[in-house]
C-alpha positions as a printed Julia matrix, in Angstrom:
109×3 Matrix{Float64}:
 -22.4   -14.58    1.98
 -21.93  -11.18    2.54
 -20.49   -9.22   -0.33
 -18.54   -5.84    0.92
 -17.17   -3.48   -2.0
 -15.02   -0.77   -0.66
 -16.87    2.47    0.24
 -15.43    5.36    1.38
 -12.14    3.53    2.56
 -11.24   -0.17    2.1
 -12.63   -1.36    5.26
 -15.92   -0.67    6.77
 -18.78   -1.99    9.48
 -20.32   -4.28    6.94
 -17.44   -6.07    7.3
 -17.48   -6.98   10.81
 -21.21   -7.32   11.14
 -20.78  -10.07    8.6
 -18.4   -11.69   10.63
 -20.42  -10.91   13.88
 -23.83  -12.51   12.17
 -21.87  -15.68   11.09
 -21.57  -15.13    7.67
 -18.65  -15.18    4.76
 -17.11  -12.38    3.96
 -16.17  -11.2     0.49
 -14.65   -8.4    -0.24
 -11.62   -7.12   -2.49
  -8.28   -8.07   -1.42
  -7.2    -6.71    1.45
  -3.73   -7.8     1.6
  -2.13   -4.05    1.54
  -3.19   -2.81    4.74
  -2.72   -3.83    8.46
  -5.65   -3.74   10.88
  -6.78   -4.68   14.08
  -8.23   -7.01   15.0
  -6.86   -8.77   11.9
  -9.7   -10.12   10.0
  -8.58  -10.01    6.24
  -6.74  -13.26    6.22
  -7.61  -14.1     2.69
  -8.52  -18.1     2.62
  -8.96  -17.95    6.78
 -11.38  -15.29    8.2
 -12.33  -14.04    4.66
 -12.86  -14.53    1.15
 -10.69  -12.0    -1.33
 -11.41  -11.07   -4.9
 -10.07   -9.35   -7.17
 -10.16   -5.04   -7.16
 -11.89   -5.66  -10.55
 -14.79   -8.34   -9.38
 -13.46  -10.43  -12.25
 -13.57  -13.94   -9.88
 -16.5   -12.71   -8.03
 -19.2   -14.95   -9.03
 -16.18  -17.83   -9.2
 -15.52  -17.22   -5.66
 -19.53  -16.8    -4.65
 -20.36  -20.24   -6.15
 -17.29  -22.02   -4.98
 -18.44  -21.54   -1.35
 -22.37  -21.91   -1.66
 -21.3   -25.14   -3.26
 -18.52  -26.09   -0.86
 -20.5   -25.03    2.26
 -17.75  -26.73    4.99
 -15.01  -24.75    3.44
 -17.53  -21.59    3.94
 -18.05  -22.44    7.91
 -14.17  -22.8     8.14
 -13.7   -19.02    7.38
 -16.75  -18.4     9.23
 -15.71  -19.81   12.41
 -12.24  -18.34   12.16
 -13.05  -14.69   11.35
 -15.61  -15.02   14.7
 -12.59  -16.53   16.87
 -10.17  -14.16   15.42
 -12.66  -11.52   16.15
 -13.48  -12.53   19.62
 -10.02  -13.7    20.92
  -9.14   -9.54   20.08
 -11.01   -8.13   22.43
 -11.28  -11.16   24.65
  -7.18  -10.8    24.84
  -7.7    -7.02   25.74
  -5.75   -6.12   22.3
  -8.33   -3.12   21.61
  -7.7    -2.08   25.11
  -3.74   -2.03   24.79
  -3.53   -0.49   21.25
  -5.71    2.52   22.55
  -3.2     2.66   25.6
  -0.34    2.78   23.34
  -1.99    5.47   20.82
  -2.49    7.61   23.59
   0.98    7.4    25.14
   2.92    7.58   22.38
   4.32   10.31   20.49
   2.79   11.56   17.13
   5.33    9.71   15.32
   4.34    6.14   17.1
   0.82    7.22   16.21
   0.87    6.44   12.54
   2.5     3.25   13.2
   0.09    1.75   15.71
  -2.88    3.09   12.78
């Protein structure tokens, strides 16, 4: 399990070298934002809690003691994270933040 508190923004590299070593993410929800590749499916490539850590140890023991449900998320997150740049995603949304205007800019981010 690999426990990732926001830092200096909600998302940050702990996150994907969790998923890239094979381990379960956990981090607050991240339900409010869109990213890329899409990682924070809560219940499928990660493991939400709440802002206030309030379910934390819930959600920590829940998954040490249910370890196939653990490898589930695991296993998605990696193919998830994979298929992205696998698919050439990374390559086409740097394409299209180049080419479009300002305006298209903040919607592609």
């Amino acid at each position: 399990i690999v426990f990732s508190p926001f830092g200096w923004g909600e998302g940050c590299w702990r996150d994907f070298e969790a998923i890239c070593n094979e381990s379960l993410l956990i981090k607050p929800s991240m339900a409010h934002l869109e990213t890329h590749p899409d990682i924070f499916i809560d219940g499928e490539t990660y493991v939400s809690v709440e802002w206030d850590f309030s379910d934390l140890e819930e959600k920590c023991r829940y998954y040490l003691e249910h370890p196939e449900e653990a490898d589930r998320i695991i296993q998605n997150a990696s193919r998830v994270y994979k298929e992205y740049f696998e698919k050439g995603a990374f390559i086409q949304l740097m394409r299209q933040l180049w080419t479009e205007s300002p305006k298209g800019l903040s919607r592609a981010i």
